[in-house]
LONU-830020 format. One record per residue (C-alpha): residue in three letters; residue number from 1; x, y, z. Coordinates in Angstrom, 3 decimals. Example, Ala and Ser with C-alpha at 12.3 -4.5 7.8 and 13.67 -1.06 7.14 Angstrom:
2
+--------+-----+----------+----------+----------+
: residu : num :       xx :       yy :       zz :
+--------+-----+----------+----------+----------+
:    ALA :   1 :   12.300 :   -4.500 :    7.800 :
:    SER :   2 :   13.670 :   -1.060 :    7.140 :
+--------+-----+----------+----------+----------+
//
This chain:
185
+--------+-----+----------+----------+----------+
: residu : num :       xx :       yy :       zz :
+--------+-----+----------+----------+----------+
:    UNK :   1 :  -57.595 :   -3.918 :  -12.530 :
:    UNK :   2 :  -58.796 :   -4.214 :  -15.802 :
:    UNK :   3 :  -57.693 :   -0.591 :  -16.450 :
:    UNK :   4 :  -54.510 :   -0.769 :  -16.006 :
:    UNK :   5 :  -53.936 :   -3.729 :  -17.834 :
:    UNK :   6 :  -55.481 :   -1.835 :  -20.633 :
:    UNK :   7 :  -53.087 :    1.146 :  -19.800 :
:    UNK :   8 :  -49.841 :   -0.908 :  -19.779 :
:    UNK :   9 :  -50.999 :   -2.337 :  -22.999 :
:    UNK :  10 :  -51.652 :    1.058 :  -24.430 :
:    UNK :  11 :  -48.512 :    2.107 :  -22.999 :
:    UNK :  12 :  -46.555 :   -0.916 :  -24.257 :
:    UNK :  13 :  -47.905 :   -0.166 :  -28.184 :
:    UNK :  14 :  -47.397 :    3.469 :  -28.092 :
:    UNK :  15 :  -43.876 :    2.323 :  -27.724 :
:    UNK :  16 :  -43.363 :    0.018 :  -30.096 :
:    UNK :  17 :  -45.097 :    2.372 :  -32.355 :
:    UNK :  18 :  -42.948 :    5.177 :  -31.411 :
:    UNK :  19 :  -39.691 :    3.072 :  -32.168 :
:    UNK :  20 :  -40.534 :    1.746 :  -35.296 :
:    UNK :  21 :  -41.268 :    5.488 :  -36.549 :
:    UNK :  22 :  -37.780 :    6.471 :  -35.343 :
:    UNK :  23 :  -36.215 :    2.615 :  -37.027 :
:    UNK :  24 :  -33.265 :    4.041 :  -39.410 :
:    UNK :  25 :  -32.961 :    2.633 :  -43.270 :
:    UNK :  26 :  -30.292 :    3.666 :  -46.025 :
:    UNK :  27 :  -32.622 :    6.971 :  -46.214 :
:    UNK :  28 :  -31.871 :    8.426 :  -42.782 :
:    UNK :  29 :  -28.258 :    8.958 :  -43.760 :
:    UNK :  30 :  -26.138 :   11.823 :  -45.687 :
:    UNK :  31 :  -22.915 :   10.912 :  -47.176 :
:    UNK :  32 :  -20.076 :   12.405 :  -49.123 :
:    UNK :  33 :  -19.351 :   11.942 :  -52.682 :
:    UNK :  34 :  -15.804 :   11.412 :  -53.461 :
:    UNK :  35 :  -15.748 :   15.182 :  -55.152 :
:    UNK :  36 :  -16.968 :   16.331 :  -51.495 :
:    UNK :  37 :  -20.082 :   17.047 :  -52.691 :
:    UNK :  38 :  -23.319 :   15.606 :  -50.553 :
:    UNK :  39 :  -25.055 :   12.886 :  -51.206 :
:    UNK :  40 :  -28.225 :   12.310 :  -49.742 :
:    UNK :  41 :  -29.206 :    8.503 :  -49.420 :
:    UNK :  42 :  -32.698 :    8.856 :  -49.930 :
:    UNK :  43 :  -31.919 :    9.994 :  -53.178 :
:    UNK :  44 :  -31.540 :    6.136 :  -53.871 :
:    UNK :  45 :  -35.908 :    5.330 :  -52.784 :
:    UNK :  46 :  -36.951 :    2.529 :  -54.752 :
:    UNK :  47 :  -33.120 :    1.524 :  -55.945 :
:    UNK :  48 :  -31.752 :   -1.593 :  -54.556 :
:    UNK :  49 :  -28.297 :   -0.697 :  -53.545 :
:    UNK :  50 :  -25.272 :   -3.050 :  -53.576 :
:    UNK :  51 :  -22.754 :   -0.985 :  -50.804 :
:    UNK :  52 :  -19.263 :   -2.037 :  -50.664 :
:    UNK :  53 :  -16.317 :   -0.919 :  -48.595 :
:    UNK :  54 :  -13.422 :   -1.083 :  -51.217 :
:    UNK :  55 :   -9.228 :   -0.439 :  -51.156 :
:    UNK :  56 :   -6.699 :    0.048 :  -53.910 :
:    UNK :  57 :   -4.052 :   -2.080 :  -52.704 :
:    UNK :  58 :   -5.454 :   -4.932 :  -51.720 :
:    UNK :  59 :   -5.723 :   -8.397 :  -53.123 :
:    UNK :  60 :   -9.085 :   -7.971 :  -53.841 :
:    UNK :  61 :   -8.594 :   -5.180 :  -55.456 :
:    UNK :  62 :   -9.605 :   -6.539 :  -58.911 :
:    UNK :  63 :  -12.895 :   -6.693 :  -57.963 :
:    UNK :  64 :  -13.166 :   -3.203 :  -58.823 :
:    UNK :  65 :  -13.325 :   -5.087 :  -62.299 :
:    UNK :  66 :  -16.545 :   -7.104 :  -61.544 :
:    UNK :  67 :  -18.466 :   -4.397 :  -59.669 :
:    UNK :  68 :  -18.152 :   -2.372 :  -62.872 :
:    UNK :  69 :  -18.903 :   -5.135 :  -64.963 :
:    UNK :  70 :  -22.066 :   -5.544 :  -62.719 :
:    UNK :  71 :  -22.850 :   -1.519 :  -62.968 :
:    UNK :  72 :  -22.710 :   -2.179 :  -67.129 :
:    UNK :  73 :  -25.039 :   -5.154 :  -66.773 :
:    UNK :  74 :  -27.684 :   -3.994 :  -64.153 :
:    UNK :  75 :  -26.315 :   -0.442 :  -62.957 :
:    UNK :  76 :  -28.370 :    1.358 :  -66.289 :
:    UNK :  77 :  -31.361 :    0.142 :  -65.040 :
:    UNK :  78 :  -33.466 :    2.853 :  -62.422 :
:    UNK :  79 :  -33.523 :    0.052 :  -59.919 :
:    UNK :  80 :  -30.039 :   -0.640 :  -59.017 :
:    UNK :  81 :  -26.996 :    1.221 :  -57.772 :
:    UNK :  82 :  -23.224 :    0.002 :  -56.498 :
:    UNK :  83 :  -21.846 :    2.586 :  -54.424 :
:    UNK :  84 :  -18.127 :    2.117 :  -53.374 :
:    UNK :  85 :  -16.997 :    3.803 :  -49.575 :
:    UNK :  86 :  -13.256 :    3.322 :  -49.992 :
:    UNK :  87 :  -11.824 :    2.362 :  -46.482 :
:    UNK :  88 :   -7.788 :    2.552 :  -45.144 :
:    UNK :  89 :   -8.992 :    0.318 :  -41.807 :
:    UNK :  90 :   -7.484 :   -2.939 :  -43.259 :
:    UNK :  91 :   -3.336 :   -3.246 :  -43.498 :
:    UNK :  92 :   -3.277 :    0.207 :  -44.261 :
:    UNK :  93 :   -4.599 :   -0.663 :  -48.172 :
:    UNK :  94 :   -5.979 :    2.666 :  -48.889 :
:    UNK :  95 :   -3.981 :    4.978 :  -48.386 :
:    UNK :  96 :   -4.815 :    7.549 :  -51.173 :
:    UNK :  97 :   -6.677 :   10.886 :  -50.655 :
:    UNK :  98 :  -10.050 :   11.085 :  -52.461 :
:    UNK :  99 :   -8.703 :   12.545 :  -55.412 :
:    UNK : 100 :   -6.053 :    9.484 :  -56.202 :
:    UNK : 101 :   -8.736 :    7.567 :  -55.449 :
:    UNK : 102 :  -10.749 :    8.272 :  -58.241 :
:    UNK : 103 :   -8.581 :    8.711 :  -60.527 :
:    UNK : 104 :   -6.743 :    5.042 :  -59.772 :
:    UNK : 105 :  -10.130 :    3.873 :  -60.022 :
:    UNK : 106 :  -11.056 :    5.262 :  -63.397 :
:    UNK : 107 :   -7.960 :    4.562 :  -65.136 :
:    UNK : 108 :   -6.914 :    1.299 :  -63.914 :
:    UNK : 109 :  -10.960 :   -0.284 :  -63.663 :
:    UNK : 110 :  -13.295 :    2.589 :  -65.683 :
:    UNK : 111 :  -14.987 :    2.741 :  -62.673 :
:    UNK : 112 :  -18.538 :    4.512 :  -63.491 :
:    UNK : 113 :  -20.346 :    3.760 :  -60.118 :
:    UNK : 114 :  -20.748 :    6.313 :  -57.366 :
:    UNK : 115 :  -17.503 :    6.618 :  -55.351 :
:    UNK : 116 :  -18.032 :    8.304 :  -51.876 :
:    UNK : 117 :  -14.945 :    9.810 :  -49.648 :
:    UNK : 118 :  -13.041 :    7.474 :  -47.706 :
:    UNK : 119 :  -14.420 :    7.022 :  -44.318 :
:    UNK : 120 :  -13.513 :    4.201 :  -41.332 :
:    UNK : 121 :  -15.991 :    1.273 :  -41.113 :
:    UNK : 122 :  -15.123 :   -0.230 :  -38.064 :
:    UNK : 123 :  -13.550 :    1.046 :  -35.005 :
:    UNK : 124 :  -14.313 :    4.219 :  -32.633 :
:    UNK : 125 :  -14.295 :    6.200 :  -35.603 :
:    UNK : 126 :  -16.592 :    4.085 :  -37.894 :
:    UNK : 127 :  -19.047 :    6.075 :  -40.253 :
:    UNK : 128 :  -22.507 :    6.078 :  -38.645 :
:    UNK : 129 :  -23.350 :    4.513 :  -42.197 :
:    UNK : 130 :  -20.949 :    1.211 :  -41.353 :
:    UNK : 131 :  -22.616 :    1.435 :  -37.980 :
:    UNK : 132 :  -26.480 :    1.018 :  -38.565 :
:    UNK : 133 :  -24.970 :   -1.687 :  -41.879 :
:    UNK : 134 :  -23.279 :   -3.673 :  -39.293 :
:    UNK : 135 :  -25.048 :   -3.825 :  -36.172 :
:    UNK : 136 :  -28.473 :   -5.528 :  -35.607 :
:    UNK : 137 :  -29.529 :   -2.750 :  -32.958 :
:    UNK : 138 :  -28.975 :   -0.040 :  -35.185 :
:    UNK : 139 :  -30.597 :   -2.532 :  -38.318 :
:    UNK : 140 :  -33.210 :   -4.656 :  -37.187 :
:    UNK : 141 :  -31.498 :   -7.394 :  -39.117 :
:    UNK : 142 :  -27.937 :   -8.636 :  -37.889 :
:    UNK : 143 :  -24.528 :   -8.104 :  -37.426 :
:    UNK : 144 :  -22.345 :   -7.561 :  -39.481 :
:    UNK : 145 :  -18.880 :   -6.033 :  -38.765 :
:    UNK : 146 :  -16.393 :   -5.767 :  -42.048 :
:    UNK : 147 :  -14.059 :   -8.277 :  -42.325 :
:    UNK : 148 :  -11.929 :   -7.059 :  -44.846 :
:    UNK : 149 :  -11.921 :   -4.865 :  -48.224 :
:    UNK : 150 :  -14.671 :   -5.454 :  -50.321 :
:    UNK : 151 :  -17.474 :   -6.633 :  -48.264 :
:    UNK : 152 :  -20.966 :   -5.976 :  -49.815 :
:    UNK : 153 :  -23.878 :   -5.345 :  -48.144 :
:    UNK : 154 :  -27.338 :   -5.807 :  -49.984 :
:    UNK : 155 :  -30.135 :   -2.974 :  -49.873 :
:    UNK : 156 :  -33.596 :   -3.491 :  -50.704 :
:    UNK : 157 :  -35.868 :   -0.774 :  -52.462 :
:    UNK : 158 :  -37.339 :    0.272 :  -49.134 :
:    UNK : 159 :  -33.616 :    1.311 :  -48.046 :
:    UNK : 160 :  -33.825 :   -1.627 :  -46.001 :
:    UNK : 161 :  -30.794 :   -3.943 :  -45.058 :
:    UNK : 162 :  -31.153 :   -7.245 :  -46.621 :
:    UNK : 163 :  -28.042 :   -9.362 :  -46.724 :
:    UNK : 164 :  -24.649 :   -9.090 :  -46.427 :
:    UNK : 165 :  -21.697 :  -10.930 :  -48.870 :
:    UNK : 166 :  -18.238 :  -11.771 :  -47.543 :
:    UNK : 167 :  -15.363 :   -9.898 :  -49.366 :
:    UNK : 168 :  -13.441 :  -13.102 :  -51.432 :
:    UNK : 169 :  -17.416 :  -13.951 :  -52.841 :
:    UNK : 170 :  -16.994 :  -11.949 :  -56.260 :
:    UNK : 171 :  -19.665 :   -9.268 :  -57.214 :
:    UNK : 172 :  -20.600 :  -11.504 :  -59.931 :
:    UNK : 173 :  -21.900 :  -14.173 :  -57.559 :
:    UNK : 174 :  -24.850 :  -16.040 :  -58.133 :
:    UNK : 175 :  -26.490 :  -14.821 :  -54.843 :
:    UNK : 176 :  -25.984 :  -11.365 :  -56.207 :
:    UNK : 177 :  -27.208 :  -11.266 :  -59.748 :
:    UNK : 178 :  -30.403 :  -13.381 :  -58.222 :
:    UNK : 179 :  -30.881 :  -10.506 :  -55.881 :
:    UNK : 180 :  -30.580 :   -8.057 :  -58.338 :
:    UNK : 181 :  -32.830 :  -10.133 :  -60.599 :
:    UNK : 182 :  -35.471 :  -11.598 :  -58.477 :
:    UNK : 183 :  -35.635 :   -9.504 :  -54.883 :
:    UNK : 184 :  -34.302 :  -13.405 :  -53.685 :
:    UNK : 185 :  -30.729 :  -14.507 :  -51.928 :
+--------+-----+----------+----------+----------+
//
C-alpha cells in the first residue's frame, strides 16, 4: 500500500513539474513590429514591460501623449519598455493600416516606443499574446479581458504578468511610476 501511495505521489509531482516547465511568460511569444519585421519577446529578459492595446480615434487617444512622456522619463533606462499593439476591436477606432499608424503616431504624439502591427485582442480572433495577458489559465495570475483602448498590462523582469491598469487610469499613474520605480503596485 505504501507503494503506491508513494507512486501516486511521484506521479502527482512529475506533473506539476512537467506543467510548470511548459507555464508560458512574455518570452514564449513572437510578435510583429509595425514595419512587419519580427519581434521576438524574449528579446525584452530582464525589462519590465508596460503592454498596451492602443487606437487612434478614440477618446483616449491622448494618452499616446503620456505613454511617451513615460518612455522619455523611464523608457532610456535598460529596464523598462512600453510597447503599443494597436487594436480596431473597439467602435471600429483603429481603422488605419500599419503604415498610417505610425506615421499618425509620430507626427501627432512623437511616439518613440515600439509599435507592433495591429492585431485583435479579444474575440475568436484574439492574438495568442492578448490571450495568455488576459486569461488566468493561460497566466497563472487572473483575468483580464480588454475593456477598451488603452488598457495596460504590467510585466515583470521575469516576463511574468504582474498587474493589469484599466484604460481611463493615465500612464502617468501613481501605481505605474511606483511599479516602474520600486517592483511595487
Amino acid at each position: 500500500m505504501k507503494t503506491k501511495i508513494t507512486l501516486i505521489i511521484l506521479l502527482i509531482l512529475s506533473i506539476g513539474v512537467f506543467a510548470q516547465g511548459k507555464k508560458k511568460n512574455l518570452y514564449s511569444f513572437e510578435v510583429k513590429a509595425i514595419d512587419g519585421k519580427n519581434f521576438d519577446l524574449s528579446s525584452l529578459k530582464g525589462k519590465k514591460v508596460l503592454i498596451v492595446n492602443t487606437a487612434s480615434k478614440c477618446g483616449l487617444t491622448p494618452q499616446y501623449k503620456q505613454l511617451e512622456e513615460l518612455n522619455k522619463l523611464y523608457g532610456n533606462s535598460p529596464r523598462f519598455v512600453i510597447i503599443g499593439f494597436p487594436a480596431n476591436n473597439f467602435l471600429s477606432q483603429e481603422p488605419g493600416t500599419n503604415e498610417e499608424i505610425k506615421t499618425f503616431c509620430t507626427t501627432n504624439y512623437g511616439v518613440t516606443f515600439p509599435m507592433m502591427e495591429k492585431i485583435s485582442v479579444k474575440g475568436k480572433d484574439i492574438h495568442p499574446l492578448y490571450k495568455w495577458l488576459t486569461s488566468k489559465l493561460e497566466n497563472g495570475v487572473m483575468d483580464a479581458e480588454v475593456q477598451w483602448n488603452f488598457q495596460k498590462f504590467l510585466i515583470d523582469e521575469n516576463g511574468n504578468l504582474v498587474d493589469m491598469v484599466a484604460p481611463k487610469e493615465s500612464p502617468m499613474s501613481e501605481k505605474i511610476i511606483n511599479w516602474i520605480k520600486t517592483g511595487k503596485k
